[in-house]
C-alpha positions in Angstrom: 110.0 111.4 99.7 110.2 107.7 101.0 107.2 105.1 101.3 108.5 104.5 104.6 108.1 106.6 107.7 111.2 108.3 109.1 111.8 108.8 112.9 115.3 110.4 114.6 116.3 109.4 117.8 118.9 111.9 118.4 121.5 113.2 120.9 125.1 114.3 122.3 127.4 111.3 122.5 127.2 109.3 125.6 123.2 110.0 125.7 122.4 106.2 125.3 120.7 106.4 121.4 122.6 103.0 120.3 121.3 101.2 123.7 117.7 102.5 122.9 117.3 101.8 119.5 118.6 98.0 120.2 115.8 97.8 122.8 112.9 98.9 120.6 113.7 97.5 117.6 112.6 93.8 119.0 109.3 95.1 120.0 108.9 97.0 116.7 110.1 93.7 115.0 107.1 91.7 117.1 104.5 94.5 116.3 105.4 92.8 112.5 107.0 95.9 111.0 110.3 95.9 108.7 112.6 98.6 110.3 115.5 100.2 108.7 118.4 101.9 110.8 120.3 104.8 109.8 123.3 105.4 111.6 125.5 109.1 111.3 129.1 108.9 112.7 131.9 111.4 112.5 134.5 108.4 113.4 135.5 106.9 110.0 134.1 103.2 109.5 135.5 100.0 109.2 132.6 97.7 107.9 135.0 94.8 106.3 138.0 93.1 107.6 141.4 94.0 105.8 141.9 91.7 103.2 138.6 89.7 102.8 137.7 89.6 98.9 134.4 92.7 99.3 137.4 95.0 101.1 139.8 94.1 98.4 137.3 94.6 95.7 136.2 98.1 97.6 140.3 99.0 97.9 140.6 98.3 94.2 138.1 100.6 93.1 134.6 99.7 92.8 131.8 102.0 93.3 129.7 99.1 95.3 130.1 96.4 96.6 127.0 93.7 96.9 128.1 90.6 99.3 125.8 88.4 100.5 125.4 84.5 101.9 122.2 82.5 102.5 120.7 84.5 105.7 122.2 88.2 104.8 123.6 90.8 102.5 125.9 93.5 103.1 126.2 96.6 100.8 128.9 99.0 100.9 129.4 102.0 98.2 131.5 105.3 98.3 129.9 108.3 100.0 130.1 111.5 97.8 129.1 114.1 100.6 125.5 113.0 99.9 122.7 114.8 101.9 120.8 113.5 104.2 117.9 112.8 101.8 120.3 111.1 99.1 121.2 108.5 101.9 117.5 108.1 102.8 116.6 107.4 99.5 119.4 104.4 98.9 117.4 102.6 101.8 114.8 99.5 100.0 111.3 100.5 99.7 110.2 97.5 101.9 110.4 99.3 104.6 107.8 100.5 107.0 110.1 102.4 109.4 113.3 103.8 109.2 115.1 104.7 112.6 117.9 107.6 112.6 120.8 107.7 114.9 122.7 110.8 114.8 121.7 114.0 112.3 120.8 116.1 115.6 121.4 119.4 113.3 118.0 117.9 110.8 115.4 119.8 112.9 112.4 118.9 110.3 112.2 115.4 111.0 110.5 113.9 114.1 111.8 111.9 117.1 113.2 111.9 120.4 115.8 114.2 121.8 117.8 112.1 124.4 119.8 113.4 127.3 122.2 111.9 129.2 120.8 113.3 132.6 117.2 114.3 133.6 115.0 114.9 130.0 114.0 118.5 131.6 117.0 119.5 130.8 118.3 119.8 127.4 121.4 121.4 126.1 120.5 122.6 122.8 117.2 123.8 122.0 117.5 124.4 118.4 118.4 120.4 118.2 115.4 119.4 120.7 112.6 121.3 117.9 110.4 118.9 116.8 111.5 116.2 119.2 110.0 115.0 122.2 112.6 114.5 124.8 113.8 111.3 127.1 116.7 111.0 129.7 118.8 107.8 129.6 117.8 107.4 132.9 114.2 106.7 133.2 113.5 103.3 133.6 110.1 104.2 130.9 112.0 105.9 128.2 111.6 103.2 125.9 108.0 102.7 126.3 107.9 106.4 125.8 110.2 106.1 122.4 107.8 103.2 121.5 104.9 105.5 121.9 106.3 108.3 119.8 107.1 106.2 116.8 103.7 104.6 116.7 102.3 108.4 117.0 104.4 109.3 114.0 103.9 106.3 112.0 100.2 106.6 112.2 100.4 110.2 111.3 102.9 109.6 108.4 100.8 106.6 107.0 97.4 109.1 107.8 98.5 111.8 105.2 100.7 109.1 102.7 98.6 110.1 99.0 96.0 107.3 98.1 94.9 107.6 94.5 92.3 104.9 92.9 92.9 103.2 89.9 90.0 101.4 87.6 90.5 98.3 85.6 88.9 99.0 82.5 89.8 96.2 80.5 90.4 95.6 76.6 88.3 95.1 73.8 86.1 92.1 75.1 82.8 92.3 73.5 81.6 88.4 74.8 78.3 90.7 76.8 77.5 92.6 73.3 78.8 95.7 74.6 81.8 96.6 76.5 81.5 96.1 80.3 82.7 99.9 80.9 79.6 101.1 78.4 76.8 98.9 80.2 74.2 101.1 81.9 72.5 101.3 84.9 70.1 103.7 86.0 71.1 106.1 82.8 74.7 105.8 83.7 77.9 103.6 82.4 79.8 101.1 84.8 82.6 103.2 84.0 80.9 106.9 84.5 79.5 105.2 88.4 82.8 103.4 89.4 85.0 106.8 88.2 82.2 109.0 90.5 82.6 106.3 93.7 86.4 105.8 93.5 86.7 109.8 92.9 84.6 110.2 96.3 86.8 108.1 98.4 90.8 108.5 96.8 92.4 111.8 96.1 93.0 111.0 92.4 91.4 108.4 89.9 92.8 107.2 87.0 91.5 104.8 84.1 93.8 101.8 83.5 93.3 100.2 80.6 92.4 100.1 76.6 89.4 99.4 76.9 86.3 101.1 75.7 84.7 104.6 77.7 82.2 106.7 78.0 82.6 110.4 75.9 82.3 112.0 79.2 85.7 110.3 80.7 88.0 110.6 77.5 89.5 113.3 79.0 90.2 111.5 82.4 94.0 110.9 83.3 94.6 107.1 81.8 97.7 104.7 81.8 98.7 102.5 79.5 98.9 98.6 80.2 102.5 97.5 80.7 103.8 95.4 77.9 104.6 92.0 78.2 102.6 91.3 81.5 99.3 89.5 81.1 95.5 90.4 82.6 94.9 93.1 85.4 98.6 92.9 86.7 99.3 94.5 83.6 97.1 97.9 84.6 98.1 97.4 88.2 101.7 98.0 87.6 101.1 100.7 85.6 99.2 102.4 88.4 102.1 101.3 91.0 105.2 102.9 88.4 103.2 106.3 88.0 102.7 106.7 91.3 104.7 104.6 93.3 104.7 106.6 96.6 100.9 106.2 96.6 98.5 104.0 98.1 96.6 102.6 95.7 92.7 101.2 95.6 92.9 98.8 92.5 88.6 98.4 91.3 87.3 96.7 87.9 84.9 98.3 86.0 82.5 95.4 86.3 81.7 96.1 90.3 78.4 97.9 89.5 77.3 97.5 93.1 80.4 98.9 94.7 79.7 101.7 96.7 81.8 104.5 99.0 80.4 102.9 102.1 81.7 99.7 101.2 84.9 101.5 100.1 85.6 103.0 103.2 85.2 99.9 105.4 87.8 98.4 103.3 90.1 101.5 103.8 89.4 101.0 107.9 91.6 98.0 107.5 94.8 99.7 107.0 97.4 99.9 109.3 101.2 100.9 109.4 102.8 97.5 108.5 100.2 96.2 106.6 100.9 96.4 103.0 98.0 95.0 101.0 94.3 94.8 102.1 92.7 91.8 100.1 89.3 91.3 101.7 87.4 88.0 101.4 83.7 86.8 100.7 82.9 84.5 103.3 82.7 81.5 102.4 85.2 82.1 99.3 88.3 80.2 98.4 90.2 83.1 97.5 90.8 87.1 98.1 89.0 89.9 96.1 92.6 91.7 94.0 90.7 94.1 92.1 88.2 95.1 95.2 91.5 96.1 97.5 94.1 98.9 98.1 97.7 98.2 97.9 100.5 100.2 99.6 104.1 101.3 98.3 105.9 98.4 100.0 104.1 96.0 98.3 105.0 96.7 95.0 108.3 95.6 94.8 106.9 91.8 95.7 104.5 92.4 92.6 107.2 93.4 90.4 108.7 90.2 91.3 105.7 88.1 90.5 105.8 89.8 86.9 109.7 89.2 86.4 108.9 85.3 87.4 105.8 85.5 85.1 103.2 84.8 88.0 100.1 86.9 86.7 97.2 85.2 89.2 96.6 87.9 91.6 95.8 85.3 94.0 99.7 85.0 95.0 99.8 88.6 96.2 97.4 87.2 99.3 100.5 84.6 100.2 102.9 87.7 101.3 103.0 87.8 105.0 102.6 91.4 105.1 99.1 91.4 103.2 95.7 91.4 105.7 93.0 89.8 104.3 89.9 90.5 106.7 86.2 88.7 106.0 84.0 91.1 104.5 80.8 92.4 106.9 77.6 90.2 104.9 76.2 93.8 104.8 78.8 94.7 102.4 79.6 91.5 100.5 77.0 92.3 97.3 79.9 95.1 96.8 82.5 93.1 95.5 80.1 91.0 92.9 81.3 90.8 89.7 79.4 90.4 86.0 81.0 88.4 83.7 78.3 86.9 82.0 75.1 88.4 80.0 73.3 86.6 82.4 74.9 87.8 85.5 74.6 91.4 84.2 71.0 91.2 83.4 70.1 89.2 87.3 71.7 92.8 88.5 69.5 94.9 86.7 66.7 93.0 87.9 68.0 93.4 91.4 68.6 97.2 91.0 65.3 97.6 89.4 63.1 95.7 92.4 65.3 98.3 94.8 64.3 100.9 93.1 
């Protein structure tokens, strides 16, 4: 499986795929998605010009070949009769949308059939299955391509697994007791948050050493990663264990969070948005531990860890990351305790609501 959605625009030769693809990809490209293209020829290729140093390099033996300047890279490597979903998976993970030209025989993967002559008309049936078709000659087939690729991209990112992963910290004590053992209402911050998250993600998991509850020592719970500072260190764990995931990234000490507020916040996402970090109003900066993270966006937070950049905060600077104002209704959600004093002015709150 990929992270990104996958889309065939297939066809006999002469059919016009090249000219359609190069006339969607700028309005895919405006739309603010990162689009990959595969292309399938039986003609042999000639990427490199004779005698430059990658094609002598490539001539002399090596497996790949990594050349790049200030604006681009080019990768070539030897084919090995790899399948179809080898190839796929060589493609970067930043991706949002990867466009097929060619593989007309791969009948399980969506797209658009086109024809040469009038789209009622197709040739091969078998190669049309699961394809809407398009004829080089109407004047709307691109609007029509647009409109299937949006269609399959919402219905790819609709069913893409979201799990729920929550910070539980270490062994901090600075309330008297650990923040995942505090009660309210006869019940742990860790017990409510594990129940909420659980009601709103396919899968929750405990990140974390830090102190639980007897009733969730037998939940599913990663590790910190070693070397990396603070929460980054439980969100990459989450992101490596299940990196084709969404992910909804919650601390332990959100003891007003609640599934209402949890699925405004997943309202927000979109296909080429990677990151939703909502914002107070009125805040300087984005909530990281209140937000849910997509498979593209883990690369760029990998980076941050390699370049030893543990504030959160910088994951909001990615262009690809949407970070909407959250409704006043819903803002208590995202409060945090980190003082005795600040746990104990939520009790009293809870208490007077009954």
């Amino acid at each position: 499986m990929n992270s990104a959605c996958i889309v065939v625009i297939a066809g006999y030769s002469g059919a016009g795929k090249t000219t359609l693809i190069e006339r969607i990809l700028p309005e895919l490209k405006k739309e603010g998605l990162s689009v990959g293209v595969l292309k399938h020829t039986h003609h042999k290729l000639n990427p490199d010009v004779k005698g430059k140093d990658s094609d002598r390099f490539f001539r002399a033996g090596a497996d790949f070949v990594f050349a790049h300047d200030a604006r681009q890279v080019l990768a070539r490597h030897r084919n090995n009769n790899e399948n179809f979903s080898d190839l796929v998976r060589k493609f970067p993970a930043v991706l949002d949308l990867i466009i097929v030209e060619g593989h007309k025989d791969i009948d399980d993967i969506p797209g658009i059939w086109l024809e040469a002559g009038p789209a009622g008309k197709r040739n091969d049936k078998t190669a049309c299955r699961n394809r809407k078709a398009g004829s080089r000659g109407d004047p709307r087939c691109h609007r029509k391509a647009l409109a299937c690729i949006r269609e399959e991209m919402e219905s790819f990112h609709s069913k893409r697994p979201l799990m729920a992963g929550l910070l539980i910290g270490g062994k901090s004590t600075r309330m008297g007791t650990p923040k995942a053992l505090l009660k309210m209402k006869g019940k742990t911050l860790a017990e409510g948050s594990f129940s909420v998250l659980s009601a709103v993600s396919g899968k929750t998991v405990l990140l974390g050493s830090g102190q639980l509850p007897e009733s969730l020592k037998t939940a599913d719970r990663l590790p910190d990663v070693r070397g990396v500072e603070g929460p980054l260190s439980g969100i990459l764990s989450a992101f490596r264990w299940a990196p084709e995931s969404a992910w909804i990234i919650s601390s332990v000490d959100m003891p007003c969070m609640h599934k209402r507020a949890w699925e405004w916040l997943l309202s927000q996402r979109k296909p080429g948005v990677w990151a939703v970090l909502p914002k107070i109003k009125g805040s300087k900066g984005v909530e990281t531990t209140g937000a849910v993270y997509e498979p593209m966006i883990f690369e760029h937070v990998e980076s941050l860890a390699r370049e030893g950049i543990t504030t959160l905060q910088e994951i909001a600077r990615h262009p690809k990351v949407m970070t909407p104002v959250i409704p006043e209704s819903f803002s208590a959600a995202w409060s945090n305790v980190n003082t005795l004093a600040e746990w104990k002015k939520t009790l009293l709150l809870h208490l007077e609501k009954g």
